[in-house]
C-alpha positions in Angstrom: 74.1 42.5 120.3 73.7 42.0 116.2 75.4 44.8 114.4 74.5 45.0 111.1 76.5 47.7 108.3 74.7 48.6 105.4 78.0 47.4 103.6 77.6 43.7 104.9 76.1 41.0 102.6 73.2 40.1 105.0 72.0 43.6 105.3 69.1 43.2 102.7 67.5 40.3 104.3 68.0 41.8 108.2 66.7 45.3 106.9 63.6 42.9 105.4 63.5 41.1 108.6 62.0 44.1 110.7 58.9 44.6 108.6 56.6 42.4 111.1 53.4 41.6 112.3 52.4 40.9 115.6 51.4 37.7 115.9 51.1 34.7 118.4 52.5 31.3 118.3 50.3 28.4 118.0 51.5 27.5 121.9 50.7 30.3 123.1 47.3 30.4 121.1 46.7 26.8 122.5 47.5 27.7 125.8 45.3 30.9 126.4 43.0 28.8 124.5 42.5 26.4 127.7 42.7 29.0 129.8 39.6 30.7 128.6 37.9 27.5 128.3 38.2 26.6 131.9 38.0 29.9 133.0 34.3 29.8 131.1 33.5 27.0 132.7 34.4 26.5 136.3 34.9 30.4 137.6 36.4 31.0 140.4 37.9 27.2 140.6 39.6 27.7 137.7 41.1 30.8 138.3 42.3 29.8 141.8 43.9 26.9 139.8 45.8 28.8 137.2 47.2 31.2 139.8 48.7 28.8 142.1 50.2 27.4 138.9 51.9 30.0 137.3 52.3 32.7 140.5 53.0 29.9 143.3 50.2 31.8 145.1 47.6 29.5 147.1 44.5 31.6 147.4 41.1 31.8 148.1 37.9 32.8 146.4 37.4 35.5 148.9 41.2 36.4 148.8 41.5 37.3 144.9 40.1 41.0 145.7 42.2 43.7 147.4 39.6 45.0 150.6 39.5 49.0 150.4 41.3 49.2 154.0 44.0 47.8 152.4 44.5 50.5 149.4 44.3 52.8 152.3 46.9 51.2 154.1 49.3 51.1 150.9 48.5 54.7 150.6 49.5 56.1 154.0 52.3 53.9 153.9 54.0 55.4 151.1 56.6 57.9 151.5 56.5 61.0 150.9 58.7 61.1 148.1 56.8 58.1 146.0 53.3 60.0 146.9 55.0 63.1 145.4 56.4 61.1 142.6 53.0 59.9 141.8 51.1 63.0 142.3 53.4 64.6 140.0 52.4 61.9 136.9 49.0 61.4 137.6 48.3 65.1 137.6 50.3 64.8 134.0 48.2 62.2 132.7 44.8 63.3 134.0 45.3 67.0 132.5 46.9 65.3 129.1 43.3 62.7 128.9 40.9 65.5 129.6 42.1 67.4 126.4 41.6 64.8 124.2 38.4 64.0 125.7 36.0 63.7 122.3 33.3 66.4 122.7 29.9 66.2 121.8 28.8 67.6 118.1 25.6 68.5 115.9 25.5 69.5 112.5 22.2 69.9 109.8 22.6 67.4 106.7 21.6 68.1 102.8 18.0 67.2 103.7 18.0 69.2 107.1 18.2 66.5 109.4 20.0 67.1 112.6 22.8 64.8 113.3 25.4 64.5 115.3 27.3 62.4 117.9 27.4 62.0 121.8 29.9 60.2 123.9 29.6 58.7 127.4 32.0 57.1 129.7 32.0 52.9 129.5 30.2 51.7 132.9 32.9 49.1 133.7 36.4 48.9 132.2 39.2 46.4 133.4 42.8 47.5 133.2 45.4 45.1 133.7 48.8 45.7 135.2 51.5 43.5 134.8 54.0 42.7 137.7 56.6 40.2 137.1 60.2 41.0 137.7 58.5 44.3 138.1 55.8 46.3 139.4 54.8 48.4 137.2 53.4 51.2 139.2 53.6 53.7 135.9 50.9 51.2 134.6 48.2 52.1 137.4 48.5 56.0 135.9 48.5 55.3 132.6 45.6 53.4 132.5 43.3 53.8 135.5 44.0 57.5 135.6 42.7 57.8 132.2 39.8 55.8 132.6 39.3 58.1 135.6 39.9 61.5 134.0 37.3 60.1 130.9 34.6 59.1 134.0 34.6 55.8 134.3 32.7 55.1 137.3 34.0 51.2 138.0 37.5 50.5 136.5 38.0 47.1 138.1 42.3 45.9 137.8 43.6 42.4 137.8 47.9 42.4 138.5 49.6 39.3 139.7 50.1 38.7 143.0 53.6 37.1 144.5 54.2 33.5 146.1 52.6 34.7 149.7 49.9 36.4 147.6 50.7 39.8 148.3 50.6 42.8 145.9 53.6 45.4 145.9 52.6 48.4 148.1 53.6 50.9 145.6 51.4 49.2 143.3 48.6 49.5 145.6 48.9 53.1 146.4 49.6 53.8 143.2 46.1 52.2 142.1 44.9 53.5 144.8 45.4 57.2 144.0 44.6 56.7 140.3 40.9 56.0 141.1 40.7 52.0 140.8 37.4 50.8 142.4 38.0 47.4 142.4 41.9 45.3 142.4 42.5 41.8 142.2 45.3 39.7 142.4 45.1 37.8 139.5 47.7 37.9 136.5 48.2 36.0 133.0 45.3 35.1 130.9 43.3 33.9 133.4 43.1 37.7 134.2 41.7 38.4 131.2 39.6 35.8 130.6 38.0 36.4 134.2 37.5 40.1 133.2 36.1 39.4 129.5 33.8 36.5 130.7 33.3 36.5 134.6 33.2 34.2 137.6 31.6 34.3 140.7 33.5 36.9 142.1 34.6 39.2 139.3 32.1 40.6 137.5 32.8 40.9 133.8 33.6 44.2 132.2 32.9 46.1 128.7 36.5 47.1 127.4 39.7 45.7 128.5 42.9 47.9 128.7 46.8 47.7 129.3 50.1 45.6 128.6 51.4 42.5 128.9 53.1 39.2 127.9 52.4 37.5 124.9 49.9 34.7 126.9 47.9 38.4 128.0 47.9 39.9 124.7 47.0 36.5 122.9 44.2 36.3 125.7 43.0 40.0 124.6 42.9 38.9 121.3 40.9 35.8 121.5 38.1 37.7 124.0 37.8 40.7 121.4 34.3 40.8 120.6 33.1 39.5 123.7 34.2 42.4 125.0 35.8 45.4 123.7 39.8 45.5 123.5 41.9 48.9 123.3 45.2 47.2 121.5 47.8 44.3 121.7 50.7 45.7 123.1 53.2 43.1 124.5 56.4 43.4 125.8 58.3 46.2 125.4 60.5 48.1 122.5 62.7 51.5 121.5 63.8 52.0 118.3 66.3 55.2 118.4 67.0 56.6 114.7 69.7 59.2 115.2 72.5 61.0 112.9 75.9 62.1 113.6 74.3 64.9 116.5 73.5 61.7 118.6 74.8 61.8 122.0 76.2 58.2 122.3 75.6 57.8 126.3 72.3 58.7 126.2 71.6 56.6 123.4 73.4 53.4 125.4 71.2 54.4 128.6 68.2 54.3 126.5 68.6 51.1 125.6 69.5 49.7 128.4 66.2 51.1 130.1 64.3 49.1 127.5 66.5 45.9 127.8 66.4 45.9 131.7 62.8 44.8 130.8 64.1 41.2 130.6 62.2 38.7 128.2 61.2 39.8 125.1 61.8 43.2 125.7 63.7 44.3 122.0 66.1 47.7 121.4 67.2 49.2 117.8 69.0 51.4 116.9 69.9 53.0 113.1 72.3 55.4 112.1 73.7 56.7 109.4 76.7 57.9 111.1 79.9 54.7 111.8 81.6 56.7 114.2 78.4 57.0 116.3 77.4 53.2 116.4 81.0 52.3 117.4 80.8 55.0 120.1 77.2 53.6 121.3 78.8 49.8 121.3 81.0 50.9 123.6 78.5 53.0 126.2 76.3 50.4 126.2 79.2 47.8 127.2 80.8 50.2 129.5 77.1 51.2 131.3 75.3 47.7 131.2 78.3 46.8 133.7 76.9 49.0 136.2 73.7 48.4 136.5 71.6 45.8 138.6 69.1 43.9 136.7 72.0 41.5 135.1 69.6 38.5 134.7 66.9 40.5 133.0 69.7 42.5 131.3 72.1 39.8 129.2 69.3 37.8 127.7 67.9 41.1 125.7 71.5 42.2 125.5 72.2 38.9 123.4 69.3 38.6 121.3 67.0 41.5 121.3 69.5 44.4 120.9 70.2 45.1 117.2 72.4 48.3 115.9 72.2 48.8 111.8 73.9 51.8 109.9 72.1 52.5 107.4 72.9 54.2 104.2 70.9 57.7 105.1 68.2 59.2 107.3 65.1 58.6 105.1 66.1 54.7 104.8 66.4 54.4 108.3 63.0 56.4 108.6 61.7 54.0 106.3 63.0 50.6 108.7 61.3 52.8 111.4 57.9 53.1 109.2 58.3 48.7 108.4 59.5 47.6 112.6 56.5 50.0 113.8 57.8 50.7 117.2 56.6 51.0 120.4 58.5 54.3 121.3 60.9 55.6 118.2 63.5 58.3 119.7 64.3 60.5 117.0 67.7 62.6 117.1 68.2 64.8 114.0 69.5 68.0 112.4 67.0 67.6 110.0 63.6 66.8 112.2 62.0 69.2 110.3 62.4 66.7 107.2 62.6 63.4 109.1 59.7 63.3 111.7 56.9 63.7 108.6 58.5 60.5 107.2 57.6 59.1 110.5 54.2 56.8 110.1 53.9 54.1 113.0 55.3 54.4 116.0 53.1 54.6 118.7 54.8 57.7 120.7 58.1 59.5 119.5 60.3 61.4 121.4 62.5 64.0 119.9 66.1 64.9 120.6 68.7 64.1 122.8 66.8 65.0 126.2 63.5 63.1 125.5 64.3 59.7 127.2 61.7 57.1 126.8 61.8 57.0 130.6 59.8 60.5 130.8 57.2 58.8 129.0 57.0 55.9 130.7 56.5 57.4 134.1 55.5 61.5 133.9 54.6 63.3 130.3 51.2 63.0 130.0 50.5 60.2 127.2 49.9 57.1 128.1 53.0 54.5 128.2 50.3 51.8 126.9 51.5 51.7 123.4 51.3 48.9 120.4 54.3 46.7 120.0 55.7 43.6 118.0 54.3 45.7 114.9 50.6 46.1 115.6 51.5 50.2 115.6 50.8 50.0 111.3 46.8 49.0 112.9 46.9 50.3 116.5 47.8 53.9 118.4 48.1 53.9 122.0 45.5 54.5 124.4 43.6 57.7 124.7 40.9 59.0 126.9 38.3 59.1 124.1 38.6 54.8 124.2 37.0 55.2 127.3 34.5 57.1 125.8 31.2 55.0 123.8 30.1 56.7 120.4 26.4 57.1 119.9 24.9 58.7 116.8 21.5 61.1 117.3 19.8 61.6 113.7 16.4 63.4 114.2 14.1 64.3 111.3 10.8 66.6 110.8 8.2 66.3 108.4 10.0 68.5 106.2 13.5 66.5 106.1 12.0 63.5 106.6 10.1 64.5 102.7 13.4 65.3 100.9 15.3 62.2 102.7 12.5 59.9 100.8 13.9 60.5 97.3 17.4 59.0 97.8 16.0 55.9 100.5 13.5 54.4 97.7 16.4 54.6 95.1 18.5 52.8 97.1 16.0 50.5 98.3 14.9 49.2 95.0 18.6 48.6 94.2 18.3 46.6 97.4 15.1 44.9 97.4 14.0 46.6 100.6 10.9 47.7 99.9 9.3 48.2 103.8 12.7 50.4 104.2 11.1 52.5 101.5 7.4 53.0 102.8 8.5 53.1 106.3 10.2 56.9 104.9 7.2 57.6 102.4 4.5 56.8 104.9 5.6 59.7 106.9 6.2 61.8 103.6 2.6 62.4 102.1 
C-alpha cells in the first residue's frame, strides 16, 4: 500500500497524479484492433479462434450459444437460498429502472407548433458479463434486468466460458431470471466485436452494455458508432473520503472487497484525520490475513491500494472530484457540506453502513459504473439508455405561417434558399 501525508515532499505531485483520464495503451489498442479486424472478416472462425486462445476453450460454431433447456436447468438447479438472493436484487433493480424510465412529453412552441418527444425500447441490446476469476452473477441484474424492466424485447449476452467450455450455473440462472433471450459463451473483445459487427451465428445488436477489462472496454470504444455504447467502465475502484467519525474496520473491509477484484482493480482512501489512517493500516493488515482470494488480493494490495491524509475535507473532496471514482464512500459529520462538493463519481454511498457491497449486489442502481476517470464524461447505466429518443414536431397552416419569418432569416444567412420556400410554399 502507498501512504502518502500531506506533510511529505511528494504529496503535491501524488495529489496531481489522480487527476486522470481513461485511456488505453497503444497494445491494447493494437490488439483489440486485430481482433475486430478478423472478427469482421472471417465470423464465426475467428471467434472460435480467439476463444480457444485466450479461454483454453475448444468450441464449436453451434456450441457458442447457451440452448434454452439449459437456462432452465441452471435455474432449477439453484438453491433455494441463491434463487432467494437473486429474487431479492432483481426485484430491487427492476422497481429502481422503471422509475427512471423517461416518459413521453408534448408541449406548444412560440409559433404553436406541437412538439415533444417519445421514447421506445432498443430492439436488440448486448450486455456483456465478465467472468474471470469470477462470475459475476450481480452483472446479469444489473444489466439484463434493466434492459428488461425498460422492454427490451432481445437482450442477447456474451460471458466467457471456462477450459471445458462451460458457463457457471449461478451465472446462468441468474441470466436466466433476469430476462436474457439469448447467452453466449464468448468473452474478451472478440465478444464485442461479434456483438457490434456480427458472424454467422450472432446477430449483431444496437447498443452494447456492461463491464470489463481494458481489451473489452478498448473494444467498446473502437465499435462506438457502429453501434451505440452505454460507457467504458473497466476494472473496478472505491475511493472512501472519511473524517475522524470513520469506523476504521469497515473502512479496511471495504477495501479489501474492491482489492479482492485482483488485476487492476484500484482502492483510495483520504482522510483528514492521522489517527484514523494509522487505525485503517492496521485493519486492513489484520483482515486481508483472513480472507481467501490471496493471489487476487496482494497484487492490488501492493500497487493499487493508496491511503493520503489530506489537509481537510473539501481538499480531499476535491482529489475525489480530479480521481472521478467508480463508487466514492463518503463518511462525514459534515455531509450536509461535503456531498454538494461531490461532482464525479459515478454512485456514492453515505455513512458508515453503506458498503459498496450493497450496491454491487441489491440496492437498486446499477453496479455498471464509469471507472479509470471517464465518470468527469460518463454516469452509470440507467433504464432510460435503453430507451431510443425520437422527436414529433407537427405544424398547421397557422404555425407553419409564423414559423416562416425566422426559417428565411436564417436561411439567407445560410444560403439555403429551398429550406426557405419549402416553409413559405405552405405559408400563402
Amino acid at each position: 500500500m502507498k501512504i502518502i501525508r500531506h506533510t511529505d515532499p511528494g504529496y503535491p505531485a501524488a495529489a496531481s497524479a489522480l487527476n486522470r483520464r481513461a485511456e488505453a495503451s497503444d497494445s491494447v489498442r493494437e490488439v483489440v484492433s486485430g481482433v475486430i479486424k478478423a472478427v469482421r472478416e472471417r465470423g464465426d472462425a475467428a471467434v472460435l479462434e480467439l476463444v480457444e486462445k485466450f479461454d483454453g476453450a475448444k468450441l464449436t460454431a453451434a456450441q457458442m450459444r447457451v440452448s434454452q433447456s439449459e437456462l432452465d436447468a441452471a435455474w432449477d438447479a439453484a438453491d433455494a437460498t441463491l434463487k432467494a438472493a437473486l429474487e431479492s436484487s432483481q426485484r430491487n433493480v427492476a422497481a429502481f429502472a422503471k422509475r427512471s424510465l423517461r416518459q413521453e412529453w408534448s408541449f406548444k412552441n412560440e409559433q404553436g407548433a406541437t412538439v415533444g418527444e417519445i421514447y421506445h425500447p432498443f430492439e436488440r441490446v448486448g450486455c456483456y458479463v465478465p467472468g474471470g476469476t469470477a462470475p459475476l452473477v450481480s452483472t446479469s441484474i444489473m444489466t439484463v434486468a434493466i434492459a428488461a424492466a425498460a422492454g427490451v424485447p432481445e437482450i442477447v449476452v456474451c460471458t466467457p466460458c471456462g477450459r471445458d467450455g462451460t458457463v457457471n450455473l449461478g451465472l446462468l440462472a441468474a441470466l436466466k431470471l433476469a430476462g436474457a433471450t439469448e447467452v453466449y459463451k464468448i468473452g474478451g473483445s472478440q465478444a464485442i466485436a461479434a456483438l457490434a459487427f456480427g458472424t454467422e451465428t450472432i446477430r449483431p445488436v444496437t447498443k452494447i452494455f456492461g463491464p470489463g477489462n481494458s481489451y473489452v472496454v478498448e473494444a467498446k470504444r473502437q465499435a462506438f458508432g457502429v453501434v451505440s455504447i452505454d460507457l467504458l467502465p473497466g476494472p473496478s475502484e472505491v475511493l472512501i473520503l472519511a473524517d475522524k467519525s470513520g469506523n476504521p474496520a469497515f473502512i479496511a473491509a471495504d477495501i479489501l472487497a474492491q482489492a479482492e477484484h485482483g488485476k487492476d482493480s484500484m482502492a483510495g482512501f483520504l482522510t483528514d484525520d492521522a489517527a484514523l489512517l494509522d487505525a485503517v493500516v492496521a485493519q486492513v493488515a489484520e483482515q486481508s490475513a483472513t480472507l481467501s482470494r490471496q493471489a487476487q488480493l496482494a497484487p492490488v494490495l501492493e500497487k493499487g491500494v493508496f491511503l493520503m491524509l489530506v489537509p481537510s475535507l473539501e481538499e480531499g473532496a476535491r482529489l475525489a472530484n480530479d480521481f472521478a471514482p467508480e463508487h466514492l464512500t463518503l463518511i462525514t459529520t459534515r455531509e450536509q457540506d461535503i456531498l454538494p462538493l461531490i461532482r464525479t463519481a459515478g454512485a456514492i454511498f453515505l455513512g458508515n453502513y453503506s458498503p459498496v457491497a450493497v450496491g454491487d449486489f441489491l440496492a437498486g442502481p446499477s453496479h455498471t459504473l464509469p471507472t479509470g476517470g471517464s465518470g468527469k464524461s460518463f454516469p452509470g447505466i440507467t433504464a432510460d439508455m435503453f430507451q431510443r429518443r425520437t422527436s414529433i414536431i407537427r405544424l398547421d397552416r397557422e404555425s407553419c405561417a409564423k414559423s416562416e419569418p425566422v426559417v428565411r432569416a436564417i436561411s439567407a444567412v445560410e444560403g439555403l434558399d429551398a429550406h426557405a420556400r419549402s416553409v413559405s410554399i405552405r405559408s400563402v
